[in-house]
C-alpha positions as CSV (number, residue, x, y, z in Angstrom):
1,X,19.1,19.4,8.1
2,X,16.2,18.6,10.0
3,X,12.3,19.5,10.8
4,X,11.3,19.9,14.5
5,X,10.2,17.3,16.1
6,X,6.7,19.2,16.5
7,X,6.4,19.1,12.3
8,X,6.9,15.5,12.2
9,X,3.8,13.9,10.1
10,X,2.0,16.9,10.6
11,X,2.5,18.7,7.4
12,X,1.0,17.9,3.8
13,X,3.7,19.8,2.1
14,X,6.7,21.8,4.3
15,X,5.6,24.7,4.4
16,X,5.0,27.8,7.1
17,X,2.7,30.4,6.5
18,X,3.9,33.3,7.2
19,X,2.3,35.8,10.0
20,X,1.1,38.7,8.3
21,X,0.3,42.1,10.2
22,X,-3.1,43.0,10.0
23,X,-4.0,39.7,7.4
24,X,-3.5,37.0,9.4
25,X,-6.4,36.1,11.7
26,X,-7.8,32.8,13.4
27,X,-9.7,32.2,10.6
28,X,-6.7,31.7,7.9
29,X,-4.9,30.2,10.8
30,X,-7.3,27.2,11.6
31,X,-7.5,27.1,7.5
32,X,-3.7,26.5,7.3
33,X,-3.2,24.1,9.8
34,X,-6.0,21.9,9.4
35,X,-4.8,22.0,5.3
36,X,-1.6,20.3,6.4
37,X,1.1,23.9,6.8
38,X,1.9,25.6,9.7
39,X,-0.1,28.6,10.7
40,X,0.9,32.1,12.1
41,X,-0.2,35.0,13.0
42,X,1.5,38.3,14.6
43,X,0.7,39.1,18.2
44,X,0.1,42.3,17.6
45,X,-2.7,41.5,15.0
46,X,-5.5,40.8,18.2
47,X,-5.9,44.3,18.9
48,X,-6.6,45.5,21.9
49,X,-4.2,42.9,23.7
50,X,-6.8,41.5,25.9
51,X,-8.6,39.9,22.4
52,X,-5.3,37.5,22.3
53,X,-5.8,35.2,24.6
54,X,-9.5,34.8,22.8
55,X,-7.6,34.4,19.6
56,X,-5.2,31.7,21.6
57,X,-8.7,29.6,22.7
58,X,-10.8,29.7,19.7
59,X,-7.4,28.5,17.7
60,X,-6.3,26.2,20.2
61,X,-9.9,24.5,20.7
62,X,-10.5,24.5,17.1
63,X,-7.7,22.3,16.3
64,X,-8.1,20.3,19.1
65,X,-12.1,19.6,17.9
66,X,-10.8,18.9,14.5
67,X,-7.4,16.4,15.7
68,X,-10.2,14.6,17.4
69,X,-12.2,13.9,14.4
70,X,-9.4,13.7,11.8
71,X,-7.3,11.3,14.1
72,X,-5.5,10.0,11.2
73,X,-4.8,13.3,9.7
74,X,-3.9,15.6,12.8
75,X,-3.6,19.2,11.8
76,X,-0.3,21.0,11.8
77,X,1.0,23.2,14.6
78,X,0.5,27.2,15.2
79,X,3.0,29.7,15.5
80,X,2.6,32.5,16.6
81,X,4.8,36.2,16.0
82,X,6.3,38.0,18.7
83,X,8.2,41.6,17.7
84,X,10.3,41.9,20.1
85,X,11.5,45.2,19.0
86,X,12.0,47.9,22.3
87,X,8.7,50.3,20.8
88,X,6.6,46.9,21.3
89,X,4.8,47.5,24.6
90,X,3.1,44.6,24.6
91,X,5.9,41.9,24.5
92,X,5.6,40.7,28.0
93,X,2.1,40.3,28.2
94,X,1.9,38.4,24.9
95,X,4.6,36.2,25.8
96,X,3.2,35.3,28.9
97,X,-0.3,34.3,26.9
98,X,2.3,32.2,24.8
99,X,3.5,30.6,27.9
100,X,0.1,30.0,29.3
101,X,-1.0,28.3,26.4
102,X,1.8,26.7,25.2
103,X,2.3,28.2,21.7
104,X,4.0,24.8,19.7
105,X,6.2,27.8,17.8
106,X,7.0,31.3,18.3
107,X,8.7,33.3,15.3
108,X,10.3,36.4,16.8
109,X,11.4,39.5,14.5
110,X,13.3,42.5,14.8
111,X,15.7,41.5,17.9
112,X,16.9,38.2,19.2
113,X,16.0,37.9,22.9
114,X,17.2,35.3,25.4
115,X,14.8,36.2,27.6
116,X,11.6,35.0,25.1
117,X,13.4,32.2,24.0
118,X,13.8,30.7,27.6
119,X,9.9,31.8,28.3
120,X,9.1,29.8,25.5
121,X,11.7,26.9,26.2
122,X,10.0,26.7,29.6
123,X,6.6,24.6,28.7
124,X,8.8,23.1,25.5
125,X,8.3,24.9,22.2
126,X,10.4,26.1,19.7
127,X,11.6,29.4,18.6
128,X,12.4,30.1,14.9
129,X,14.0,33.7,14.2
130,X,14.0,35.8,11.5
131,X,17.3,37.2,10.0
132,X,18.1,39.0,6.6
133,X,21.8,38.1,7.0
134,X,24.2,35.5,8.3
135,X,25.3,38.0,10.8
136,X,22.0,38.1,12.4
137,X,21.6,34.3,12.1
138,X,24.2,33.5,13.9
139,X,23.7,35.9,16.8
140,X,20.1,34.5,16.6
141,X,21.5,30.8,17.4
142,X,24.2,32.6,20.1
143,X,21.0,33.4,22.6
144,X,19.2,30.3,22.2
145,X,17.0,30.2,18.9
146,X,16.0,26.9,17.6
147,X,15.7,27.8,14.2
148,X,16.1,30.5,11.8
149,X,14.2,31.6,8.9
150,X,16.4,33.1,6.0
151,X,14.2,36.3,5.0
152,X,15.7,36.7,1.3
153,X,15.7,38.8,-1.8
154,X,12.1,38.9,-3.0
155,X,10.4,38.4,0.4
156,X,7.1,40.4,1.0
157,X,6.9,42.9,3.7
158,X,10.6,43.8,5.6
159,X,12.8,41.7,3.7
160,X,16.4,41.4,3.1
161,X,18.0,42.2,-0.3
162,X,20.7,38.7,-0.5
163,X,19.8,36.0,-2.7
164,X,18.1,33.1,-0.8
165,X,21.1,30.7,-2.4
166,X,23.6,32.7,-0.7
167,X,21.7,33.2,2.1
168,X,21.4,29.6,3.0
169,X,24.2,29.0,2.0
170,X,26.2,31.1,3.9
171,X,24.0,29.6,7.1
172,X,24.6,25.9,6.2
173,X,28.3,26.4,7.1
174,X,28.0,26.2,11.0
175,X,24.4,25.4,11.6
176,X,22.0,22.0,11.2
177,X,19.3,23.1,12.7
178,X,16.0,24.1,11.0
179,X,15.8,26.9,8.4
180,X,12.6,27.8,6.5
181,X,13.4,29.7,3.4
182,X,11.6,33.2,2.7
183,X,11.3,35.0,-0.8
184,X,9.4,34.9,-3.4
185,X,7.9,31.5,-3.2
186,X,4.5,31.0,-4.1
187,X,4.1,27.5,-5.5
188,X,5.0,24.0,-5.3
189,X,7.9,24.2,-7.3
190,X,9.8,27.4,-5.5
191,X,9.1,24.9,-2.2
192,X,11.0,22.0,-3.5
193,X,13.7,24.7,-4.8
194,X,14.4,25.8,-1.1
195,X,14.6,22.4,-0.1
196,X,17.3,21.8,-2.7
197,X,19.4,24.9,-2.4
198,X,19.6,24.0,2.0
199,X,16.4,24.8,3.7
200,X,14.2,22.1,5.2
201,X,11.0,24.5,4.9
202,X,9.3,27.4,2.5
203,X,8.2,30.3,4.4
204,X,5.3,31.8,2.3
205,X,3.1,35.0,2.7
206,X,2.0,36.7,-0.1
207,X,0.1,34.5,-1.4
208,X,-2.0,33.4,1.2
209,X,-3.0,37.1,1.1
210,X,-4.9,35.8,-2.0
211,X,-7.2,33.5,-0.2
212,X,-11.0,33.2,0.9
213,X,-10.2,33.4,4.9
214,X,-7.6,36.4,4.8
215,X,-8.3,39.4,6.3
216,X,-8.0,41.5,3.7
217,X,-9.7,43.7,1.4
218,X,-11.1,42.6,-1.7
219,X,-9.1,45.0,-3.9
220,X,-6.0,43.6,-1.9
221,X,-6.4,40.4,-2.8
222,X,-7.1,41.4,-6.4
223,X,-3.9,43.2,-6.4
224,X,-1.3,40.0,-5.7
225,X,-4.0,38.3,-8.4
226,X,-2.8,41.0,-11.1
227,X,0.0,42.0,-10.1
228,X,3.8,40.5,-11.0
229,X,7.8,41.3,-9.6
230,X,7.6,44.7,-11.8
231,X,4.7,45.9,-9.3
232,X,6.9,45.9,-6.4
233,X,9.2,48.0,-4.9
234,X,11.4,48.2,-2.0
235,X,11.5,51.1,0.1
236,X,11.7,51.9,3.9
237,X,9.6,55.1,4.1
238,X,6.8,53.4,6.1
239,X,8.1,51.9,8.4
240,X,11.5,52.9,8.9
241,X,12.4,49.1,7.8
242,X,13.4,48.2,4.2
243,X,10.4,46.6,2.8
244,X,8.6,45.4,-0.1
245,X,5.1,46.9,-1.4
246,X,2.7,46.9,-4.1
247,X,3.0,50.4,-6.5
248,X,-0.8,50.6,-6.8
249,X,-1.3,51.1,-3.5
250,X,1.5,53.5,-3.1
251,X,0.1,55.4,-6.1
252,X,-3.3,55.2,-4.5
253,X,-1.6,57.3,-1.2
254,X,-0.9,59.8,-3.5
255,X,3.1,59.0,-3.6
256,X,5.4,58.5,-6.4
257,X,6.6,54.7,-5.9
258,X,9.4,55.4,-8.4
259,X,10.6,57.8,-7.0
260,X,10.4,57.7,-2.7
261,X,12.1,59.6,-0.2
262,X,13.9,57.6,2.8
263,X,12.5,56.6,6.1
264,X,14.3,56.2,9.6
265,X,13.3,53.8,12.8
266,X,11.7,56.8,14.2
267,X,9.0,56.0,11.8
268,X,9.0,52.1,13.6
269,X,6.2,51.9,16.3
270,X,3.6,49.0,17.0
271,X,1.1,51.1,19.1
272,X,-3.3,51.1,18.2
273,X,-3.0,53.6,15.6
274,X,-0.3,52.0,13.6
275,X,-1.3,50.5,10.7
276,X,-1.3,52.8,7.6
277,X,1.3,51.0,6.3
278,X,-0.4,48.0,6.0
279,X,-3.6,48.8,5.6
280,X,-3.1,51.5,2.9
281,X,0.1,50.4,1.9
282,X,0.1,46.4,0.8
283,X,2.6,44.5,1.3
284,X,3.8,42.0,-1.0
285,X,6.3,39.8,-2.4
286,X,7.9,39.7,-5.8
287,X,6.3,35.4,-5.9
288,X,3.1,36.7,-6.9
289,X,2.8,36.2,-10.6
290,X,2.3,32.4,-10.3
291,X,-1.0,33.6,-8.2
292,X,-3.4,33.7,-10.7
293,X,-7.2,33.5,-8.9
294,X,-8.7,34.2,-5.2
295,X,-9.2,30.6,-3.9
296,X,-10.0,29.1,-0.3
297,X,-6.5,28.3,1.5
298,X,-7.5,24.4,1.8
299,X,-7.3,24.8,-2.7
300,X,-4.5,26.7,-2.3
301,X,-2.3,24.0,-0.4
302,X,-3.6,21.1,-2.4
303,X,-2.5,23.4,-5.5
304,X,1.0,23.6,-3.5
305,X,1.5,20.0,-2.6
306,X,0.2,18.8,-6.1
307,X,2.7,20.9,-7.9
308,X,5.3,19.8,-5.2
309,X,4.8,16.8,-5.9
310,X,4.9,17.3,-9.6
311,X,8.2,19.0,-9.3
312,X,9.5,16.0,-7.4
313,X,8.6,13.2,-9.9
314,X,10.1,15.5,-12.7
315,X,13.2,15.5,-11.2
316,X,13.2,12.1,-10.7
317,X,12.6,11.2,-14.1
């Protein structure tokens, strides 16, 4: 196991925030990284497509202005989300922003392209992929991926339904490289747990929906604060993607969550108009019982890397 070289010294606690449609904005970004994890956000998110190249300079200059004050304590690198699904009509343009500006990581989902991964290779970042299965992982690492990250049973948003220890483990057989763990991890102790069952990083989401700098609503955030695993459910009705959402807000469309009909890919589009499912329909992991209060995401990480490093000494003992 190993961390990329671009993570080396850079992080406070190993950790990746995860990019989260809609949510994840240079704001929390900037928050992320300068508190020591890595910060994401999807592409898609800077709508229309000419705002992302803003979003790349204020992000980009930001953490340049702060690495030159904090010289000693360098913030941690962006990644940025590429969907590189067929319905995403925006894929070469984005990528070519990524190129121009030399994204330090770029997390593709829902299709493992050669062609990104050597766009990105180009100027010398990373690619980490996401997979729900070792099947997928492997054809990940087949067309040139760098890394994977092991979506897992609990996961918020599309997730995969196989525990994260048989996950990685299945992974750790043939590959080396760089996996960041994904499900239902929202403190310092479920980080230190995907360390020890294979991973070299936590991939977390949900609860950074909780914080100060997110972009979402306020009864959104109070949701993950209330809610626990029971308030989740998995269905692939919005999307046409198995994922996982909060009941309240399902109930609040007017729908039954118990009790949902199934969804197909025709249902799967990324165009300006798409974002009911997000915006009305929340996603979330099943992680977010330990999330007990709305807090800024600097608190939030010093939380993580004080309970990380709580967890550490304990087992040490």
């Amino acid at each position: 196991m190993s961390l990329p070289q671009v993570l080396n010294g850079r992080l406070s606690v190993p950790v990746i925030g995860s990019p989260l449609f809609i949510i994840s904005n240079p704001e929390l970004v900037v928050a992320q990284c300068t508190a020591g994890v890595v910060g994401s956000f999807p592409a898609l998110n800077a709508r229309p497509q000419e705002k992302l190249e803003d979003w790349f300079i204020k992000i980009t200059e930001t953490l340049a202005a702060w690495d030159a004050v904090h010289p000693g304590q360098p913030a941690a690198p962006y990644a940025v989300n590429q969907i590189v699904h067929r319905s995403n009509a925006r894929l070469q343009h984005d990528v070519e922003l990524c190129v121009k500006y030399k994204a330090p990581i770029v997390i593709t989902s829902l299709g493992a392209r050669s062609d990104v991964y050597d766009a990105v290779h180009s100027y010398g970042g990373i690619v980490l992929h996401d997979i729900i299965s070792n099947e997928f992982a492997k054809k990940a690492i087949e067309k040139g991926a760098d890394g994977l990250i092991a979506v897992a049973a609990g996961a918020g948003g599309h997730a995969g339904v196989i525990s994260p220890f048989a996950l990685v483990q299945e992974i750790r057989e043939w590959f080396d490289g760089p996996i960041a763990l994904s499900g239902a991890i929202a403190n310092g102790g479920a980080v230190l747990a995907a360390q020890a069952c294979g991973a070299d990083l936590a991939y977390i989401g949900s609860a950074f929906i909780a914080t100060e700098e997110a972009n979402a609503s306020a009864a959104y955030k109070q949701a993950i604060v209330d809610g626990y695993a029971n308030d989740i459910v998995y269905s692939n009705l919005f999307t046409g993607v198995h994922g996982n959402y909060l009941k309240p807000s399902i109930r609040a469309a007017g729908l039954d969550p118990d009790h949902l009909p199934e969804g197909d890919l025709s249902t799967m589009n990324f165009h300006e108009g798409s974002t009911k499912a997000w915006k009305d329909i929340w996603g979330s992991g099943q992680g977010i019982g330990a999330i007990k209060s709305v807090m800024s995401t600097a608190e939030f990480v010093a939380k993580l890397t004080r309970e990380y490093a709580a967890a550490k000494e304990s087992l040490c003992k």
